[in-house]
C-alpha positions as CSV (number, residue, x, y, z in Angstrom):
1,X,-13.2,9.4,-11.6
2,X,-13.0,7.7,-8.5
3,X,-10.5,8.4,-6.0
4,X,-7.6,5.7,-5.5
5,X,-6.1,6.9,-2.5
6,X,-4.0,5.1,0.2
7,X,-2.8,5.3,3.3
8,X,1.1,4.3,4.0
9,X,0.3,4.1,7.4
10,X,-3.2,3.1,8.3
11,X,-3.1,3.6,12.5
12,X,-1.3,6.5,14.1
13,X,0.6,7.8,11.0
14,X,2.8,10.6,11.2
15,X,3.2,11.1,7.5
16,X,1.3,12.4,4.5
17,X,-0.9,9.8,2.2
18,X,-0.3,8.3,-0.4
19,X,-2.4,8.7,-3.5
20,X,-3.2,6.0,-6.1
21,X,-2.1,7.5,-9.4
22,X,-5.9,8.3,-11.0
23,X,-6.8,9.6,-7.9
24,X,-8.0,12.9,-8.2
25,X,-5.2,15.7,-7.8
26,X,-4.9,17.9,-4.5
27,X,-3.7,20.8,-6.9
28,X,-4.5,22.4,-9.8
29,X,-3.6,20.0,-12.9
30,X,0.1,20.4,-14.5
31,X,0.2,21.0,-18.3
32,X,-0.2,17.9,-20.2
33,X,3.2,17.6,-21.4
34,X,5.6,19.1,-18.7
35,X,8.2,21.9,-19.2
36,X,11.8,20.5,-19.7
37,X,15.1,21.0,-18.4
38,X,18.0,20.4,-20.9
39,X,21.1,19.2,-18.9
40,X,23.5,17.7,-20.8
41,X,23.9,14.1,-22.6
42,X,25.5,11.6,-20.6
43,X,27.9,9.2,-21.0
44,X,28.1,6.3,-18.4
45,X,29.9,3.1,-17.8
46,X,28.9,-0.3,-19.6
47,X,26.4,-2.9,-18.4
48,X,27.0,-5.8,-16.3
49,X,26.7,-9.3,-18.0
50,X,22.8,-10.4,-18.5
51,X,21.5,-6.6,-17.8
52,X,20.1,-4.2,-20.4
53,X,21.8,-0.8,-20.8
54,X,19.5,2.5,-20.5
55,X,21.9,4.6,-19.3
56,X,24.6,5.2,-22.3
57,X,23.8,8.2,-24.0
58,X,20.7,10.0,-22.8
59,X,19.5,12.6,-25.2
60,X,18.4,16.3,-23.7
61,X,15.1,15.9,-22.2
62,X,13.2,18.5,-24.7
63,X,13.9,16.6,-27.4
64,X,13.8,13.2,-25.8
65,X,10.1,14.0,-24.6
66,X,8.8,15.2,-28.1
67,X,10.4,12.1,-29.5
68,X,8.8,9.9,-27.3
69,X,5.4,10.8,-27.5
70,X,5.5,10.7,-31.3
71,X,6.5,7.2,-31.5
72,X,4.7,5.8,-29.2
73,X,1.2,7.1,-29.3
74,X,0.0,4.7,-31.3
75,X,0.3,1.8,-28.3
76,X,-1.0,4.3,-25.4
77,X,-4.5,3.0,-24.3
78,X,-7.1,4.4,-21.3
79,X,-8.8,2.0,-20.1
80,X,-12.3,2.7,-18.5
81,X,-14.5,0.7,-16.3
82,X,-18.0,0.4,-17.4
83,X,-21.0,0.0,-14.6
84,X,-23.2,-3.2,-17.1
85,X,-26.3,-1.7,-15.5
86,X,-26.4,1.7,-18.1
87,X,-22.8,1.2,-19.6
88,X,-21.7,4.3,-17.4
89,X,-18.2,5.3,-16.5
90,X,-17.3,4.4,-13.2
91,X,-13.1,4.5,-13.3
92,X,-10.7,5.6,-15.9
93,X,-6.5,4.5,-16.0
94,X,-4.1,4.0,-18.2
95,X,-2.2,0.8,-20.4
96,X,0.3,0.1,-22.7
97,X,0.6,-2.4,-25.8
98,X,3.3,-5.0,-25.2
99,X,5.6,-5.1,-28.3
100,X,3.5,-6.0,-31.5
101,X,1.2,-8.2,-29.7
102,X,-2.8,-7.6,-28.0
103,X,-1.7,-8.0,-24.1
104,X,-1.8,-4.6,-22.4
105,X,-0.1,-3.6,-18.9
106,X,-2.3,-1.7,-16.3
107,X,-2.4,-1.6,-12.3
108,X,-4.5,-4.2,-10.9
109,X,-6.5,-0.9,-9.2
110,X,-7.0,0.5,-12.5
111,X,-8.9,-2.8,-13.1
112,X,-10.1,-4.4,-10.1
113,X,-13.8,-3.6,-9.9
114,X,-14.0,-6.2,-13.1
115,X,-11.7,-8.5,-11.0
116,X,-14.0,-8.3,-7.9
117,X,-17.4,-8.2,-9.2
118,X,-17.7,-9.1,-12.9
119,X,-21.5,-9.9,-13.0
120,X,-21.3,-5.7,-12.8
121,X,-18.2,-4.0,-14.5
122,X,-16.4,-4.4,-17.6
123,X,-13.6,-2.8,-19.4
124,X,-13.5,-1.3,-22.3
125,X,-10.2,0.7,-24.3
126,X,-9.9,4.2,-25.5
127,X,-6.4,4.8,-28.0
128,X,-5.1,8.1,-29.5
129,X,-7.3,7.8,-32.5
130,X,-10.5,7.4,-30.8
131,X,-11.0,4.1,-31.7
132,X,-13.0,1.5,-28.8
133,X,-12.7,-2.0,-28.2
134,X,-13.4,-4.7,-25.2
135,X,-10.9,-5.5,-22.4
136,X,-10.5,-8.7,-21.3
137,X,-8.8,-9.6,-18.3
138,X,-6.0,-12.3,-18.3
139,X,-4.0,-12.1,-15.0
140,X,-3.5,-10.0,-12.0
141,X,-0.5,-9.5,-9.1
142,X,-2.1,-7.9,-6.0
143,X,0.6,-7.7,-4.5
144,X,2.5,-5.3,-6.7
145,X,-0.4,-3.6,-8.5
146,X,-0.3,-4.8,-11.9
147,X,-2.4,-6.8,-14.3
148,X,-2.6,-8.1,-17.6
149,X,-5.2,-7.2,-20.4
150,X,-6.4,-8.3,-24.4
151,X,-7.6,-6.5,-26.5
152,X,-8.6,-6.4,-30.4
153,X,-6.0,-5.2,-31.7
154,X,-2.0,-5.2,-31.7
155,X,1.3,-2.8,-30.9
156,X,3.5,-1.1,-33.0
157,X,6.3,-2.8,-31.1
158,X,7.4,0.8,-29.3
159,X,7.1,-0.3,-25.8
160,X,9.2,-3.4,-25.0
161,X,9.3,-5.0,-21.9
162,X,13.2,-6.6,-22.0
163,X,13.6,-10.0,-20.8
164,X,16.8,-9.5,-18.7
165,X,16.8,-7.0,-15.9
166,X,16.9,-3.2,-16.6
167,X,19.9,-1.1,-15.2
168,X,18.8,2.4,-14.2
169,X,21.4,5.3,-12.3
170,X,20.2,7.5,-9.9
171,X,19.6,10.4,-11.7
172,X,18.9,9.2,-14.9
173,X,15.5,10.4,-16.7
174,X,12.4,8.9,-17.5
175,X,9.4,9.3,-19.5
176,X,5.8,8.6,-17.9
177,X,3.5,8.5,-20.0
178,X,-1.1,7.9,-19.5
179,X,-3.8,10.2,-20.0
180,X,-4.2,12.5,-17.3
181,X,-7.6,13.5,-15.5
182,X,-9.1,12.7,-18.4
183,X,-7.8,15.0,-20.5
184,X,-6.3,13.3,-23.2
185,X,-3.0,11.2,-23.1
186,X,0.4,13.3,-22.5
187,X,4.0,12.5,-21.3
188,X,5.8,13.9,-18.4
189,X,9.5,14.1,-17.5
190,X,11.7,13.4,-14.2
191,X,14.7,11.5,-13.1
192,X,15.2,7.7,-11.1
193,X,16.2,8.0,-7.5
194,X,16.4,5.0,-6.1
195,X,14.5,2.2,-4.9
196,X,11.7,3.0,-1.6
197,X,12.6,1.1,1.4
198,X,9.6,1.5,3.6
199,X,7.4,-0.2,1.0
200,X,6.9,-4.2,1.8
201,X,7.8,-5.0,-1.9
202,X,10.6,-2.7,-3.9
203,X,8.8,0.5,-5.8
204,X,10.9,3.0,-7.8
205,X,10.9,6.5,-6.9
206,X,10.1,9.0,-9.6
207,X,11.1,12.8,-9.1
208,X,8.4,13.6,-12.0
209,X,4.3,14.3,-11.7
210,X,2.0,11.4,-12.3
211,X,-1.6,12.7,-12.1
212,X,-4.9,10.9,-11.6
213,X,-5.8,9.0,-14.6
214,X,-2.1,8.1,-15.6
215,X,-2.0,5.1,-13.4
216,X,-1.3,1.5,-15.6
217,X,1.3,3.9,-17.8
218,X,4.3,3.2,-19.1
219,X,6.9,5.1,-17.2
220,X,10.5,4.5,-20.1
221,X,13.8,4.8,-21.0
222,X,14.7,7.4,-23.9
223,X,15.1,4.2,-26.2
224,X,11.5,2.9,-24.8
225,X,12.5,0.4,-22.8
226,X,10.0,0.0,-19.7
227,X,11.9,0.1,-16.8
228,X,8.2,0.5,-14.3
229,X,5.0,1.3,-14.4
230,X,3.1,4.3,-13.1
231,X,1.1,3.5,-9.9
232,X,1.0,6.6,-7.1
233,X,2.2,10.0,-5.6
234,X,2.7,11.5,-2.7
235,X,0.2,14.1,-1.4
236,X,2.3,15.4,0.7
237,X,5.4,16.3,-1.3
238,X,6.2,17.8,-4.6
239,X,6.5,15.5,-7.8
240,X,7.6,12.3,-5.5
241,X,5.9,9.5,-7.5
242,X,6.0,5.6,-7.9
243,X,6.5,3.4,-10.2
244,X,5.9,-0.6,-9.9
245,X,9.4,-2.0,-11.3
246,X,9.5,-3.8,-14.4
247,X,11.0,-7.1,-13.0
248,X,7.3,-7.7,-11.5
249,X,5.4,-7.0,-15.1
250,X,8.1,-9.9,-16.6
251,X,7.1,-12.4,-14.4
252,X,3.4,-11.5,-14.4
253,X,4.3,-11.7,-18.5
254,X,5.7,-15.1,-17.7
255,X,2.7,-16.3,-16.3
256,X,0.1,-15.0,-18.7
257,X,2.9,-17.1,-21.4
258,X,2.2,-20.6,-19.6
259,X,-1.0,-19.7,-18.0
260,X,-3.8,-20.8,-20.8
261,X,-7.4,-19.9,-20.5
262,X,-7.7,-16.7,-17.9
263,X,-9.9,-17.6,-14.6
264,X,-13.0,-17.2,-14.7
265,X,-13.5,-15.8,-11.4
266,X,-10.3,-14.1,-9.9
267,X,-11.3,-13.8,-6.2
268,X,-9.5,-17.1,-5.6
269,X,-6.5,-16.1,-7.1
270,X,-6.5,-12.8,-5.2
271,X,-7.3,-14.8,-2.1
272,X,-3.9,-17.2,-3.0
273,X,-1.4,-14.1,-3.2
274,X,-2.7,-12.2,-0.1
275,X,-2.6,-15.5,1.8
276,X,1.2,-15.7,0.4
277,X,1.5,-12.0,1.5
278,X,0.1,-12.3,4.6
279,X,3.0,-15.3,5.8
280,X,5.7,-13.2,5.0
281,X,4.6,-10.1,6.4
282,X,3.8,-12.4,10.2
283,X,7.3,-14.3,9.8
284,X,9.0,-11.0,9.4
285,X,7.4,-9.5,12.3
286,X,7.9,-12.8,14.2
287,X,11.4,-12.9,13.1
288,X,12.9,-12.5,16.7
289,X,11.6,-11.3,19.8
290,X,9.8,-7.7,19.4
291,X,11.7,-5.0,20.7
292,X,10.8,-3.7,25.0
293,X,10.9,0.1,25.1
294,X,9.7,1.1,28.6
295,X,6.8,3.8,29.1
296,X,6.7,4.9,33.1
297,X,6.8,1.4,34.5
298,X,5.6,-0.8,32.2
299,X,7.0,-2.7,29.3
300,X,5.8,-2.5,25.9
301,X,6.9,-4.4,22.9
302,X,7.2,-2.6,19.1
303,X,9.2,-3.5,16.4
304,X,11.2,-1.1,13.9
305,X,12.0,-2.3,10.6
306,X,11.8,-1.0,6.9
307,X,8.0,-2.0,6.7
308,X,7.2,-0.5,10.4
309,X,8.0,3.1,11.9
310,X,7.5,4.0,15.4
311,X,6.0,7.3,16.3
312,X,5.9,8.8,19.8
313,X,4.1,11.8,21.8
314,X,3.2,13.0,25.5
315,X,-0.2,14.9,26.0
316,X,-0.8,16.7,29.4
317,X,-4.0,17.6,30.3
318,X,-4.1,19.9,32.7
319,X,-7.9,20.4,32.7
320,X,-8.7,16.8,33.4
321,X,-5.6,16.2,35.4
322,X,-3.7,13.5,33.7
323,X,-1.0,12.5,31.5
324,X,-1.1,10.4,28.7
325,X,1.7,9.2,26.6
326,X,2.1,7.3,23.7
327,X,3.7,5.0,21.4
328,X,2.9,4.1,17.7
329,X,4.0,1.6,15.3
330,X,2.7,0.9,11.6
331,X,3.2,-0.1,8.1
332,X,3.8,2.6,5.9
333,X,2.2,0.5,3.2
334,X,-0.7,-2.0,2.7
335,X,-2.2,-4.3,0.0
336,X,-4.7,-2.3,-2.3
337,X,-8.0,-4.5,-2.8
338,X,-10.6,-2.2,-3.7
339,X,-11.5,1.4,-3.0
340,X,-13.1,0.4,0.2
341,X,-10.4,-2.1,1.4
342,X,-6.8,-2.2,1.9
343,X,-5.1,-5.1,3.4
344,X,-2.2,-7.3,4.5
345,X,-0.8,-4.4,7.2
346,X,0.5,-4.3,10.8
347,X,-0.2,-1.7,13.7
348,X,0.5,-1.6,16.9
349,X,-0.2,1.2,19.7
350,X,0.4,1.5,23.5
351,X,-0.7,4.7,26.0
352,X,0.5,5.3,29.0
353,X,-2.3,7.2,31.4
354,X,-1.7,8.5,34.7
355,X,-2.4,10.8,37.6
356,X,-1.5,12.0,40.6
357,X,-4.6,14.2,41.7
358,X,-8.1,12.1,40.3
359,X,-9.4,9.6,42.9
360,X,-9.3,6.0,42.2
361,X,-12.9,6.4,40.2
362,X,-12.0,9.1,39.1
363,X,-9.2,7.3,37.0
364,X,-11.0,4.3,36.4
365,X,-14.2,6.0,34.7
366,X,-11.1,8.1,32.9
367,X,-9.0,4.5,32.0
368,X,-12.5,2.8,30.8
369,X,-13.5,5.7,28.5
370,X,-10.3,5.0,26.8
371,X,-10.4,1.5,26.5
372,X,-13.4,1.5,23.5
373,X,-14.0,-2.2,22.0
374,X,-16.5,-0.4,19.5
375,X,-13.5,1.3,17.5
376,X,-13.4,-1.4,15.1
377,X,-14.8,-0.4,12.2
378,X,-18.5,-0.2,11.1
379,X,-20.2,-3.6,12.3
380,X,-22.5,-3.3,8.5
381,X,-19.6,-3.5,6.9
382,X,-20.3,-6.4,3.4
383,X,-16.8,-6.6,2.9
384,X,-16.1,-8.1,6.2
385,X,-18.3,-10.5,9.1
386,X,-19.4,-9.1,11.9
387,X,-17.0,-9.3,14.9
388,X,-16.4,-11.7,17.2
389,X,-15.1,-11.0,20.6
390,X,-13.7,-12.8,23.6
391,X,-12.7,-11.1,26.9
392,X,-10.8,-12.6,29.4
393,X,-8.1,-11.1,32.6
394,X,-5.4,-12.7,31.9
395,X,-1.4,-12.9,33.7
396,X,2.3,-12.2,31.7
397,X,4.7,-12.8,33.7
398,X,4.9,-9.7,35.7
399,X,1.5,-8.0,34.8
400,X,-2.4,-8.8,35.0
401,X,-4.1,-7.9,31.8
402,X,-8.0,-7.1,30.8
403,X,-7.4,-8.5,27.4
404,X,-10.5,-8.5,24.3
405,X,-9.7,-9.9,20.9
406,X,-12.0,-9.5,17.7
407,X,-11.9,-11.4,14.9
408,X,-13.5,-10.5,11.6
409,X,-13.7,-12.6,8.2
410,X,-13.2,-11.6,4.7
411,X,-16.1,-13.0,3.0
412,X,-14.8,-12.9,-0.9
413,X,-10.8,-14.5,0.3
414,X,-11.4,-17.3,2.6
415,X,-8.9,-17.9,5.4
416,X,-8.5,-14.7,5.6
417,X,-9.1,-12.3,8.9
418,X,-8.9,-9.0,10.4
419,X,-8.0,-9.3,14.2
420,X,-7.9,-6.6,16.4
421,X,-6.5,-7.1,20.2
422,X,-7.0,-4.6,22.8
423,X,-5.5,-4.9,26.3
424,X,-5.6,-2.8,29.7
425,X,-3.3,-2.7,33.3
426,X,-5.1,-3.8,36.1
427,X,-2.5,-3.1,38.3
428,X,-2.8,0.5,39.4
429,X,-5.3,2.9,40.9
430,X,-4.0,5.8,39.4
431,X,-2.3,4.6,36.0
432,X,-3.3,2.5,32.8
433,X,-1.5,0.9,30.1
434,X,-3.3,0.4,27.0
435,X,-2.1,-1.3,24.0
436,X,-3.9,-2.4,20.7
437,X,-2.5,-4.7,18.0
438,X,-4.4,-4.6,14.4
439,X,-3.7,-6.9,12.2
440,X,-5.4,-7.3,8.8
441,X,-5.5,-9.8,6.6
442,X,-3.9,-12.6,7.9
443,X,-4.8,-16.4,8.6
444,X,-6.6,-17.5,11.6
445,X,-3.5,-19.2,13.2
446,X,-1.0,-16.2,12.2
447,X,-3.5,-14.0,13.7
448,X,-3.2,-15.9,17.2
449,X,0.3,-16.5,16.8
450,X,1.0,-12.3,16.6
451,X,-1.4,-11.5,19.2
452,X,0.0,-14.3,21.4
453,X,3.3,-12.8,21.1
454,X,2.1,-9.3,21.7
455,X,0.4,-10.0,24.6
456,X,3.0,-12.2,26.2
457,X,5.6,-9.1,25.7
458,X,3.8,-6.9,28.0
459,X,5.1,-6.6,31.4
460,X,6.3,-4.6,34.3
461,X,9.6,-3.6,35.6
462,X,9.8,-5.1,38.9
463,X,11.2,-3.2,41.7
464,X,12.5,-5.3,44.6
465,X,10.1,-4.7,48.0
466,X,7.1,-3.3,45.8
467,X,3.8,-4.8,45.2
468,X,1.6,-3.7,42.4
469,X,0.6,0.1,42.2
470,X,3.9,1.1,44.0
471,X,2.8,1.8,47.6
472,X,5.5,-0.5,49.4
């Protein structure tokens, strides 16, 4: 299996990863069907007009679990990617049969080496009784890891996905289901808590174990309804999972209904919704002004939001003789493309060097050391052009700037681009500011637009009777 792991925070994090659900496990495996607790039935109030009711009576858990499994077996699928060249195994994930029909729900990452290069994968279906078929590939949504998939034969009807909204209570259990490390297909137990707010686009929060393999499962009511399906974990906590809501899988449903004959090459399509990602992620940064926080005597912009947290930290090195603090801000989240690339994400950094004892060459070998345009990622990489740069010194308003942006291409999504800008003080003999703005995937004209703003925030506090570098 390969690993399907993610990083919330892809520049300066400060919290654990997050791991794609058939990424493989940190810990020694859980049983395949997890121990139980038995807290009583529960009896809540009624639904709102237009919403579907899955809180009414729950059943205990033991029984609810055993239940479960036994009726809906039948429509549980694993779906494997096949390398063409020697029909080997290269990934393994999880689906589910739509009602009595042959369209099957998965994450997009389960599936997307067929997506991306289908001249060398395809898909093929594993289900409880050991019976094979093909996969074919209808639809996908990038941006909330899902996709849609037919196969040769049809559901039992157990797994429906309601057309009105699904009303869930914090608390309330659920049923994930998927075939763990590829061990043979098993159910797990834990409770809804809510909906994540750090992630760019809403994600459920299961207090249950989904292990590497069950990604693309059904995670249910006790009655079966779907209310998301499984996707990641954290690494760094205990049983805090994911799940993509349901409300995504109807429209993707919706689409597949109207859609007619599936592409027949999906980078396009992929390039279209990341595109549409990308302009809401640069007009909610852009929204209003970025926040000034102040480091020594310079001015720094950052912004703070649900998508982006703000990390901070002060380093003195005695040895060499110089302070250096610094600020962080990133997206806990970014767009999964492929194992090797992740996308549509936002980090910013600034540090604050200084000293009081170094000579003036000292600190400037010290402040140039720092200042590295070659940390932008491996120049071979396919996936990507190589990087163009353009340097220039440059004037804000109260600051003079050595300022180098880098621009990279996506070569499957066109309009896309990574751009990286990286700027340095030249006010000071004995202190730096250094700040770096990534953006990935984003349109050439958002990309300026961001670092425009970034770069035009910068400044420093002006004290009345001193010229640059403080000596009056």
């Amino acid at each position: 299996m390969t690993a399907r792991a993610q990083a919330p925070m892809l520049a300066g994090a400060g919290a654990g990863a997050l791991a794609r659900a058939n990424a493989p496990p940190q810990t020694p495996p859980a049983p395949l069907v997890t121990p139980p607790a038995t807290p009583p039935a529960t009896t809540l109030p009624a639904p709102g007009p237009g919403e579907t009711d899955e809180t009414a009576t729950l059943p205990t858990p033991s029984s609810a679990a055993q239940q479960l499994y036994s009726a809906a077996k039948g429509d549980l699928l694993q779906i494997r990617m096949i390398l063409k060249n020697g029909r080997s195994q290269s990934t393994v994930g999880s689906g589910f049969l739509v009602g009595t029909g042959n369209l099957v729900l998965t994450n997009y990452h389960v599936v997307s080496q067929m997506a991306l290069d289908p001249a060398v994968y395809a898909a093929e279906y594993i289900d409880t009784d050991g019976k094979t078929g093909p996969v074919e590939l209808l639809a996908v949504d990038v941006l909330h890891d899902l996709a849609v998939v037919r196969v040769d034969r049809a559901g039992s009807g157990f797994f429906q996905v309601p057309d009105t909204p699904v009303r869930l209570t914090q608390g309330q259990y659920l049923y994930s289901l998927g075939n763990p490390l590829d061990l043979g297909f098993a159910i797990s137990e834990g409770a809804y808590n809510g909906v994540i707010t750090r992630s760019f686009y809403d994600q459920l929060i299961f207090t249950g174990p989904i292990n590497s393999g069950m990604s693309g499962g059904p995670s249910v009511t006790a009655a079966g309804i779907v209310a998301g399906v499984n996707v990641s974990k954290r690494r760094d906590g205990e049983l805090v999972s994911f799940l993509v809501p349901v409300k995504y899988a109807q429209e993707l449903l919706r689409r597949v209904a109207v859609q007619g004959h599936p592409p027949k090459n999906f980078n396009p399509l992929i390039g279209q919704q990341l595109l549409a990602h990308q302009r809401e992620m640069i007009d909610r940064l852009l929204a209003e002004p970025l926040t000034i926080k102040s480091m020594g005597p310079y001015r720094v912009p950052v912004r703070e939001s649900q998508q982006l947290r703000c990390w901070g930290r002060s380093n003195f090195r005695l040895e060499a003789e110089y302070t250096a603090d610094s600020v962080s801000c990133a997206m806990e989240a970014a767009i999964y493309v492929s194992d090797t690339q992740q996308t549509g994400h936002v980090s910013m950094t600034h540090q604050y060097l200084r000293s009081t004892t170094m000579a003036p060459l000292q600190f400037a070998f010290l402040a140039s050391s720092q200042f590295r345009v070659d940390r932008l990622g491996s120049a071979r990489d396919t996936r990507l052009t190589r990087p163009s740069c353009t340097e220039q010194f440059v004037q804000t308003a109260t600051l003079p700037l050595r300022a180098v942006t880098c621009v990279r291409a996506y070569r499957k999504f066109a309009g896309l681009y990574n751009f990286t800008l990286l700027s340095a003080s030249t006010d000071d003999d004995h202190a730096s500011l250094q700040s770096r703005l990534d953006l990935a995937g984003v349109s050439y004209d958002n990309g300026l637009r961001a670092t425009r703003a970034f770069l035009s925030a910068l400044g420093r506090v002006q004290v009345k009777g001193a010229r640059a570098g403080g000596r009056k």
